[in-house]
Residue, then its C-alpha position, 0 to 999 in steps of 0.5 A: x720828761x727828762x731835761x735830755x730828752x725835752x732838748x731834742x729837736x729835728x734841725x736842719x743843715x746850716x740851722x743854728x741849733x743854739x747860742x752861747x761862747x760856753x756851748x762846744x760843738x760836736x758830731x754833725x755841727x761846728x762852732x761859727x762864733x757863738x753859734x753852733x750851726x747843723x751840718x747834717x739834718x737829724x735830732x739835737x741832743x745836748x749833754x754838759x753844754x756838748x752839742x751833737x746831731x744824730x742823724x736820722x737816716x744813712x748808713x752804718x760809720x764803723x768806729x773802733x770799739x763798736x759792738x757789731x752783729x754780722x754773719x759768717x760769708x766765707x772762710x779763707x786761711x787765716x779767718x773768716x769773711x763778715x757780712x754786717x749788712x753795711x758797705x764795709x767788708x769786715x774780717x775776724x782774723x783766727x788770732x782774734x779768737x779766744x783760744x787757739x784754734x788750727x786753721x783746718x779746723x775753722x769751720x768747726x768755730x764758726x761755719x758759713x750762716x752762722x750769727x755772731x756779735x764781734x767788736x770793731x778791732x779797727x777800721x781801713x779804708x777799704x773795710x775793718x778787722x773785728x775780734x770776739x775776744x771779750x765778754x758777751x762776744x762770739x757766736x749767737x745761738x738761736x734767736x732771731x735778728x731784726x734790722x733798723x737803721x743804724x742811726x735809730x740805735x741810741x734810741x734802742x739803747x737809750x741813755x745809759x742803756x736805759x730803754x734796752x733795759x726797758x725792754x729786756x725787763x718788760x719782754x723777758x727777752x735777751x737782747x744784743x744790740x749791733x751799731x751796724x742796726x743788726x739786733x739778736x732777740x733770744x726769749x724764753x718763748x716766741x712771744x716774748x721775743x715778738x714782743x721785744x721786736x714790736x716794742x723796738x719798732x715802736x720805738x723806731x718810729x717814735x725816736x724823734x719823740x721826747x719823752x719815748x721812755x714813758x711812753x715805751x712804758x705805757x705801749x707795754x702796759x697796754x699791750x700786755x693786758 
């Protein structure tokens, strides 16, 4: 167990997670003398005395620079309109594309149904503009999607990408994964990919648990004999 994962503990709103003028308070908490009190219920995780909460339930929060998956819902002159599963609208404008594209030619980029991973240009109140210049970003081919709670996708990822490397290693399967809680499998074969999307909803409903990774490793090894 790593001293990250054994510091995190399910607390309350107005629970006093730690003590000490050296502690900051971030994301879900505030600072009220030398206490850094919850303000929303979910896991602690402390890193380089930072303290934050991740929320155990609730919705997508689009940020700047987030990776996202989502579906193509319409076209209109200028781009396309983005279902990603979240009470935000999101818009991929034609001048976000990698080359240059005539607008009567949308459809032949991107057509309504069709899958892609974007990055989160920038947010408004109303919605947020998304781009797919950049490494790893565009349409998705093939594959399946699978649906968590956006707020379970640290865990997936893991610290430094460690428990999607886990996985990936383990299953064979490529895999990307949306902050909006929207994750795109692609295997070699369909088991491969099956596997992939059991060992996340194990993690998933484990991600309150300290020490996950080893145990991630240990559910692989059983379920490969």
């Amino acid at each position: 167990m790593t001293d990250e994962e054994s510091k995190r503990e399910i607390v309350i709103p107005g629970e006093v997670i730690v003590k000490g003028s050296n502690y900051l308070p971030g994301e879900g908490t505030e600072k009220r003398g030398e206490e850094i009190i919850a303000l929303r219920y979910g896991l602690t995780e402390e890193n380089n005395k930072l303290v934050r909460i991740i929320p155990l339930s609730g919705t997508y929060q689009p940020r700047r620079g987030n990776v996202i998956i989502g579906k193509i819902q319409d076209i209109v002159f200028n781009g396309w309109l983005v279902d990603i599963d979240a009470p935000n609208s999101a818009f991929l404008s034609v001048a976000e594309f990698p080359r240059y594209i005539n607008a009567n030619d949308l459809v032949e980029h991107l057509d309504i149904g069709d899958v892609l991973v974007a990055k989160v240009q920038g947010v408004k109140r109303k919605g947020m503009e998304l781009t797919v210049k950049g490494r790893g970003l565009g349409k998705l081919e093939e594959g399946m999607i699978i649906k968590v709670n956006p707020n379970k996708v640290p865990r997936i990822i893991g610290k430094e990408g460690s428990m999607v490397k886990l996985i990936k290693d383990e299953s064979g399967a490529n895999i990307t994964v949306g902050q909006n809680g929207l994750i795109w499998l692609k295997g070699d074969t369909l088991d491969s990919e099956l596997l992939a999307k059991k060992a996340i909803h194990f993690i998933t409903e484990r991600s309150f648990v300290s020490g996950l990774t080893e145990k991630v490793k240990e559910w692989f090894d059983k379920e490969k004999k």
